[in-house]
C-alpha positions in Angstrom: -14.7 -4.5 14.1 -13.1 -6.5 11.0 -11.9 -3.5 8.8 -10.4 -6.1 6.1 -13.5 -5.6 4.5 -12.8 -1.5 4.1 -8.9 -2.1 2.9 -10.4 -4.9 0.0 -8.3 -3.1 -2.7 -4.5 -3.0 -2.3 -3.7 0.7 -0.7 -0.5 1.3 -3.5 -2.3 0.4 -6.8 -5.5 2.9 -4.8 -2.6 5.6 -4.8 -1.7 4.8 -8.7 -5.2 4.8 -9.7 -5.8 8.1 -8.5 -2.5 9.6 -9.7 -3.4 8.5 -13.3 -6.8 9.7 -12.6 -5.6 13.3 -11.5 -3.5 13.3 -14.7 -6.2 12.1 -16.9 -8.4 15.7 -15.1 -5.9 17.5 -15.5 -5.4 17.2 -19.3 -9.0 17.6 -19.4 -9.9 21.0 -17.2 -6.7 22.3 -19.4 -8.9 21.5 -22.8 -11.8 22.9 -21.0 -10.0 26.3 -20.7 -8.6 26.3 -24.0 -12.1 26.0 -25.1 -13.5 28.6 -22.7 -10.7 30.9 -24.1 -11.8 30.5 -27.6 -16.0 30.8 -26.6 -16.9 34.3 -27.6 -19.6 34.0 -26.0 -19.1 34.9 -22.8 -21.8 33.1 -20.6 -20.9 29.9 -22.2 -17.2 30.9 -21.8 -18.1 31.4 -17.7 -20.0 28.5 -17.4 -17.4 26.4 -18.9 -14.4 27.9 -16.6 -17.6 27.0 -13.7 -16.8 23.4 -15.0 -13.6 23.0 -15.1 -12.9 24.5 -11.5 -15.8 22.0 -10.2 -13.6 19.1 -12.4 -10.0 20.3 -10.5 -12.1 20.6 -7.2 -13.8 17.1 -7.3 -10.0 15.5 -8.5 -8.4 17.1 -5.3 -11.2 15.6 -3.3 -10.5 12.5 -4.8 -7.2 12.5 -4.4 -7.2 13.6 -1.0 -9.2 10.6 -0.3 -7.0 7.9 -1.8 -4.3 9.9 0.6 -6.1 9.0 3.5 -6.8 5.5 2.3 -3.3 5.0 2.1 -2.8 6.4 5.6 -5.9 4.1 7.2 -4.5 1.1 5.3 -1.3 1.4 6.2 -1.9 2.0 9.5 -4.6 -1.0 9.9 -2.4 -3.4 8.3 0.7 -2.4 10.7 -1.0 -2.6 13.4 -3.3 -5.3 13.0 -0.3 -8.1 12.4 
């Protein structure tokens, strides 16, 4: 199986992408909170803390997988030459 196909994009700058990414999330599911802390309404208040955990969670995932990327690519390219 030709896996160059799989590692098209260059494992590192996969790695940066998701870093700035996770950054990018995390400044946002911060704002998020501030703004559920503010709602005085309290349903929209829930459902906006709801978000922003499903925001982190989704990130982590992410990020996770660009960790593995790096791991496949890494070890295709090693062992491949």
């Amino acid at each position: 199986m030709n896996l160059k196909f799989f590692f098209f994009h260059p494992p590192g700058e996969m790695v940066r992408q998701a870093r700035i990414l996770a950054q990018a999330t995390s400044d946002l599911v911060n704002a998020i909170k501030m703004d559920a802390e503010g709602e005085s309404d309290l349903e929209n208040s829930r459902k906006l803390l709801s978000a922003a955990k499903l925001l982190a969670d989704a990130t982590a995932k992410m990020v996770e997988a660009a960790k593995v990327y790096l791991c496949l690519s890494f070890s295709y390219f090693h062992v491949s030459e």
